[in-house]
N, C-alpha and C positions, 0 to 999 in steps of 0.2 A: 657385470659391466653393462652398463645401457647403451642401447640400439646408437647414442649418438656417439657414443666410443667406436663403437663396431666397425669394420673397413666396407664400405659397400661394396659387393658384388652385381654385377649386370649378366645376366643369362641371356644371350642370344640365340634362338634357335630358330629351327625354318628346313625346307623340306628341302632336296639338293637343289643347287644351283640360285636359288633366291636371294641370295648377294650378301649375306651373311658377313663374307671377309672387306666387300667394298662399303658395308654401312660402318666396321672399326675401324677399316682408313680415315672414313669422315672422322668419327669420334677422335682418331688420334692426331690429328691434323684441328681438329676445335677441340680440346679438354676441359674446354671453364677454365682455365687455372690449375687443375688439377694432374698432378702424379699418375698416370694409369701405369695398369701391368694388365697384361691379355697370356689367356690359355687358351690355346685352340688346340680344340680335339680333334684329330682328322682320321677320318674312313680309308685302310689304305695304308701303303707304307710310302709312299712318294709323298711328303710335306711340300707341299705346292703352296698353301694355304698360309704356312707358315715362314715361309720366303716371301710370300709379301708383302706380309704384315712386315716382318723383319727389312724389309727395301724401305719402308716408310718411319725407321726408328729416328727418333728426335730424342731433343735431354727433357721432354714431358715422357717418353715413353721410350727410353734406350733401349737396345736389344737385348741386354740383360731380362728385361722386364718382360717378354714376347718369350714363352717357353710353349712348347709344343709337347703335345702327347700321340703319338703315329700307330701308336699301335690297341687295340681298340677301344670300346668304349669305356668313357670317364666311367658311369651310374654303374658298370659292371667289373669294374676294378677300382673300386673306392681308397679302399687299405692300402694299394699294393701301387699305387699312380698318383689316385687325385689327390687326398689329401697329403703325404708329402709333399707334392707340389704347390699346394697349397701356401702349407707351413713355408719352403723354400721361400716362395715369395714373399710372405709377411716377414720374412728373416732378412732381407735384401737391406743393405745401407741405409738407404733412404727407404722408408715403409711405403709401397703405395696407397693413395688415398683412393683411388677405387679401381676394381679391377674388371675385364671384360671376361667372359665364358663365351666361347665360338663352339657347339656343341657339334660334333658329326649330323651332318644331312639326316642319319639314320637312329639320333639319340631319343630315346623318352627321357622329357626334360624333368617327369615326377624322379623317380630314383635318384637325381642326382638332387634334386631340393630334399629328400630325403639326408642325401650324406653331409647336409651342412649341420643336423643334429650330430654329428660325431662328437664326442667328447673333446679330442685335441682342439679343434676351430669352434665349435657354438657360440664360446663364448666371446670371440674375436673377430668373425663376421658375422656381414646378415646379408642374406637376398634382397637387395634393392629393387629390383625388379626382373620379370622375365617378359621377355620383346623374341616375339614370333615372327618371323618374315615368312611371306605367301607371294609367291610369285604371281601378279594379278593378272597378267595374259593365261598364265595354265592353269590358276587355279579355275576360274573365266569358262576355260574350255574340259573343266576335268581331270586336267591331266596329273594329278597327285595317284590315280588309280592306274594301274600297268595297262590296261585293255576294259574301257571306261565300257565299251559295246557290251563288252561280255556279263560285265557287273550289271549292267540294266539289264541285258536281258534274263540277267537269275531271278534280280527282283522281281521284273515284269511279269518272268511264269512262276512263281509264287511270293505272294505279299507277305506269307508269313514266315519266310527265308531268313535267319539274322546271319548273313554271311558279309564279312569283312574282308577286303584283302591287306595284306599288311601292309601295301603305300597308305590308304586311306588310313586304318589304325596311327599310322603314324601320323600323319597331316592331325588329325582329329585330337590324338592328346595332347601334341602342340599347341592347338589352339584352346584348347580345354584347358592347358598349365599358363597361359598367358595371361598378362597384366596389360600391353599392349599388343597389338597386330598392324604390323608393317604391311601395305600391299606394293610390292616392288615392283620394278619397271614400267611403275603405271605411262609411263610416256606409249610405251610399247601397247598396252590394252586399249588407251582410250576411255573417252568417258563412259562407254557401253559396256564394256570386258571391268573396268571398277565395280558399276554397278553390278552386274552379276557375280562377280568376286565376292562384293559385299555381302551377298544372298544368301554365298554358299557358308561364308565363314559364320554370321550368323547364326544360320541353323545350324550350325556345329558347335558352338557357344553355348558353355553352360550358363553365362552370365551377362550381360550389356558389357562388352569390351570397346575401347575407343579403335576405330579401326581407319589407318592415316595412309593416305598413297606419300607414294617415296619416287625417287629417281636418281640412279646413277647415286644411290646411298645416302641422298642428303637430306638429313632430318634436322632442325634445331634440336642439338643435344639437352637444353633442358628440357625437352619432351620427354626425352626415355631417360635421360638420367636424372636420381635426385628423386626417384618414385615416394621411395621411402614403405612398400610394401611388406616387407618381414617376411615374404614368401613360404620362407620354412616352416613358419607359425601359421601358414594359412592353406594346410595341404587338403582339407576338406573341403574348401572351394573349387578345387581342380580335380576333378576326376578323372579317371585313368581307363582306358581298356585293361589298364594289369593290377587293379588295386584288387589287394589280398592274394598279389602272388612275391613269391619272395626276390625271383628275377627273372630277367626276360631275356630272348635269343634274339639273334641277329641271323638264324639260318637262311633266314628270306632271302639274306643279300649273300654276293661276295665281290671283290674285286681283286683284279689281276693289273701288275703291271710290266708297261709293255714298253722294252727297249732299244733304240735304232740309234745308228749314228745320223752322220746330220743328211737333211733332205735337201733333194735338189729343186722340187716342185712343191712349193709349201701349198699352192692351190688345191693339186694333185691330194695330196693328204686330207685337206682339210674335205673333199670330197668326198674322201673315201667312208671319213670319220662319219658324218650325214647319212651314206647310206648306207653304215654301220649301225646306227641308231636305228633307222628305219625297217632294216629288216632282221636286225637280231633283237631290238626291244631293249637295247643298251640305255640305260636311264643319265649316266655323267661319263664324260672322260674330260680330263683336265692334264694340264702337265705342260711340258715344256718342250719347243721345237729349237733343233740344232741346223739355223736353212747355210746352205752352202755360200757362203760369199757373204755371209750379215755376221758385222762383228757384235750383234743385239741379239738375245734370247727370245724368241716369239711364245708367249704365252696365249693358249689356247683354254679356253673353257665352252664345252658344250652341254648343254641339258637339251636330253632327246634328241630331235632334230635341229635344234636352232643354237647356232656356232659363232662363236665369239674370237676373233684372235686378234692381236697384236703385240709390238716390239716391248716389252718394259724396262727393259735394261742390259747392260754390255756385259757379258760372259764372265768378266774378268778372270780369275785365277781357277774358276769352273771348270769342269772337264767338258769340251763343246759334244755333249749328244742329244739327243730326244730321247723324253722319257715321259709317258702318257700314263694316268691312271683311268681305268677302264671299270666303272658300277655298273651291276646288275643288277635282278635277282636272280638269285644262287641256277635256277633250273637254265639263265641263259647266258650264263657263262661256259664259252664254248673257249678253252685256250687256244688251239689249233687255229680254228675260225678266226678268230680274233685277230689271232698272229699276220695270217693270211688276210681277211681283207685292209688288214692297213699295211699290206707290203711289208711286214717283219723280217 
């Protein structure tokens, strides 16, 4: 079957919080014309990600088409998740004519361009292309690395150090597996926080990548779609911090999530959440708020310190609680703590 048979695939990935889910709203709100179907893989067992992609389904993109995978990573349960779902989808009524990948915050996007050689699907997709998003204020200030201080200072007292922490591993082979590089929320860096952005990503490129500031997700979709790249044919170009290992762990991270009924003081919370971040090193918490006297579900997303909330839509036949997912890595996940400073 040739490439022009083939169903395009679109890889999105990007580090937590880089907007990942508001650049597929755009795409599914402008399609070209085109059929989409989206998997999003989410870190985490609270599908946040996937409610609301699923709030934005249209007859270009029904909620049939919007399938979620909650439990973990796509590239490390290929067999037993992705490709079935896969299949599923090219099985649906209408075929989609090209599909998105919302990869985990926390995915290496090599293994899973790997599992497109499987036998079942080779011959009936192709990687279109993969679209990294870099959040252009943090990446700007560093903050893809857990404790940016401490990293310089290994380097600093010895240059001949090759010490990596696993936020940057992961930032790095993202941009390393990419075809393009999104810089998100550049309204938020400015043209100063771009240009450094640009710097960083750069010298983390194995290759001249196009590298496009974004805002509030909105890209002229035939930018990123329509690549026509074959990704999976082009795994030599991307190199990996794990090439020549058979698979990779997640022990870095973990996340917990965290149960309330509804709040009286959504302020109060959203405070708490902040200098939760600040002083446990809590890298995402996302989820949804149940405030007392709003018949509207407050959706919350924070990366690090800087917090995002508002109303997206009415409860309806939902059970009205708060339900927040809570990332770290693994050494600062404190359940107890946790619990306690957001009033659990």
């Amino acid at each position: 079957m040739s490439d022009l048979n083939k169903i395009p695939v679109t890889v999105i990935t990007g580090f937590l919080g880089a907007g990942k889910t508001t650049l597929i709203r755009h795409l599914m709100q402008n399609p070209q014309g085109k059929r989409l179907a989206v998997l999003v893989n989410e870190f985490g067992t609270a599908g946040v990600d996937g409610d609301i992609l699923k709030s934005c389904a249209d007859e270009n993109c029904p909620e049939n088409n919007i399938v979620e995978l909650a439990n973990g990573c796509i590239c490390c349960t290929v067999a037993d998740d992705f490709i079935p779902t896969i299949e599923a989808l090219m099985a649906l009524p209408e075929t989609p004519e090209h599909i998105l990948i919302e990869t985990s915050g926390l995915a290496l996007p090599k293994p899973l361009l790997k599992a497109f050689d499987w036998p079942a699907i080779r011959s009936r997709i192709t990687v279109d292309g993969v679209i990294a998003l870099a959040d252009a204020e943090a990446v700007a200030a560093g903050q893809f690395a857990p404790d940016l201080d401490a990293v310089q200072a290994q380097r600093e007292a010895d240059e001949s150090l090759d010490h990596e922490t696993p936020l940057s591993e992961v930032f790095e082979d993202q941009i390393s597996c990419a075809d393009i590089v999104l810089l998100s929320k550049a309204d938020l860096a400015g043209e100063e926080g771009l240009t450094k952005a640009r710097a960083v990503i750069e010298a983390e490129a194995p290759r001249k990548l196009p590298i496009l500031p974004m805002t509030e997700g909105v890209i002229d979709p035939r930018v990123v779609l329509g690549i026509g790249a074959a990704a999976e044919n082009d795994l030599d170009a991307r190199p990996s911090h794990h090439d020549g290992h058979h698979d990779h762990e997640h022990d870095d991270f973990d996340s917990i999530v965290v149960e309330m009924g509804e709040v009286s003081d959504p302020q109060d919370l959203q405070d708490r959440i902040i200098n939760m971040a600040r002083t446990r090193k809590i890298l995402r918490v996302k989820g949804y708020v149940a405030v007392e006297g709003k018949p509207m579900r407050m959706l919350v997303q924070a990366v690090g310190e800087r917090l995002r909330a508002q109303y997206d839509q009415p409860w309806g036949a939902q059970p009205r609680k708060t339900q927040l997912v809570v990332i770290a890595e693994h050494d600062d996940i404190d359940v107890a703590g946790i619990h306690a400073d957001l009033g659990a």
